[in-house]
N, C-alpha and C positions, 0 to 999 in steps of 0.2 A: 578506501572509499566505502562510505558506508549509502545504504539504501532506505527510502523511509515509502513503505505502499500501503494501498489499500484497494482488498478486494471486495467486489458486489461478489455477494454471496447468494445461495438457494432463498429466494422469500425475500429477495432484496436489499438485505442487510450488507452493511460495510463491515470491512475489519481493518482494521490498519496494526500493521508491525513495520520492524527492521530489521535490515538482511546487508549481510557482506557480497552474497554470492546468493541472488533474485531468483536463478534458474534452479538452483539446487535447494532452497526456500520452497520457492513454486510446487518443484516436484513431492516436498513430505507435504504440501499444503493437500497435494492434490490425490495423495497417495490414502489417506485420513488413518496411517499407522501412528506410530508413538511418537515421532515426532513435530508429527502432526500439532497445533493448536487444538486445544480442546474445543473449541469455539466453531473454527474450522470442519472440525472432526463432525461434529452437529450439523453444522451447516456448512457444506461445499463449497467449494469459489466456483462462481461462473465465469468472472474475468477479474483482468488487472482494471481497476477502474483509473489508477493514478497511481505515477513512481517516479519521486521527486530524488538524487542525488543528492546528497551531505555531506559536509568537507571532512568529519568524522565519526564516530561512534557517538560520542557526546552531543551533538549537534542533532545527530539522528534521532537520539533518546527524547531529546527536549520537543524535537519538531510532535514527533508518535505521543508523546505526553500532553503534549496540546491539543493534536487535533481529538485524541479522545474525549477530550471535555467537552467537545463542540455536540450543540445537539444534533439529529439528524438531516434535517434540512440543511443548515451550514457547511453539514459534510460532505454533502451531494451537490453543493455549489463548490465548494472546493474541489471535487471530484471532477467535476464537468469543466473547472478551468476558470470561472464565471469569477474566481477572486482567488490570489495566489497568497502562500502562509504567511510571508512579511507583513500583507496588508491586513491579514486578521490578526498576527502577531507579533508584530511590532515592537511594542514596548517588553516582550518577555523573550524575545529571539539571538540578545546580547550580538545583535550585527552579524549574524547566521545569515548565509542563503543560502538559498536549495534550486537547484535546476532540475525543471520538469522534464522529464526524460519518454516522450510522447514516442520515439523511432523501437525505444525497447519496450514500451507499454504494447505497440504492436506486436513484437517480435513475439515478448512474450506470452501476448494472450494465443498466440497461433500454437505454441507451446502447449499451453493449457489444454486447448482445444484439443488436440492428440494425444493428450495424456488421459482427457476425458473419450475419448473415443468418438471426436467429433468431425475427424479430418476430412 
């Protein structure tokens, strides 16, 4: 099972990647060492803004490959729920879907939060 998220970051900005294992992602996102994103590294995550389920790797690579194209605004409505990736994606999604996983986006923004020293 693979994971497809994206974080609001310092300054507002999104990031979107994919992860096997969200917690352990999370933590080098949050740690801004080597394995960090360089992106990240620059700019902090503040939260999970969104973390959609994938029925695979491949699946997850196409979803993250798409919504990067998206401009900023689109991202932040997909962020907020206000429209899900099939219906922006549709025709390049080859009959993927993705389940929004809203129980661990809490979980693990609470995560975040203590790894930021926010608890």
């Amino acid at each position: 099972m693979y994971f497809v998220y994206m974080l609001r970051c310092r300054g507002g900005s999104l990031y979107t990647g994919i992860a096997a294992d969200m917690e352990k992602r999370l933590r080098q996102h949050a740690s801004g060492g080597a394995a960090c994103a360089k992106y990240t590294r620059a700019h902090p995550p503040e939260a999970i803004a969104a973390l959609w389920q994938a029925e695979d790797h491949a699946a997850a690579a196409r979803l993250e490959a798409f919504i990067k194209t998206l401009p900023p605004e689109k991202k932040r409505r997909l962020a907020a729920g206000e429209t899900a990736p099939e219906a922006l994606f549709a025709d390049r999604l080859d009959g993927c879907s993705y389940l929004r996983r809203e129980e661990e986006e809490l979980r693990l923004n609470a995560l975040l939060d203590a790894l930021r020293g926010k608890e």
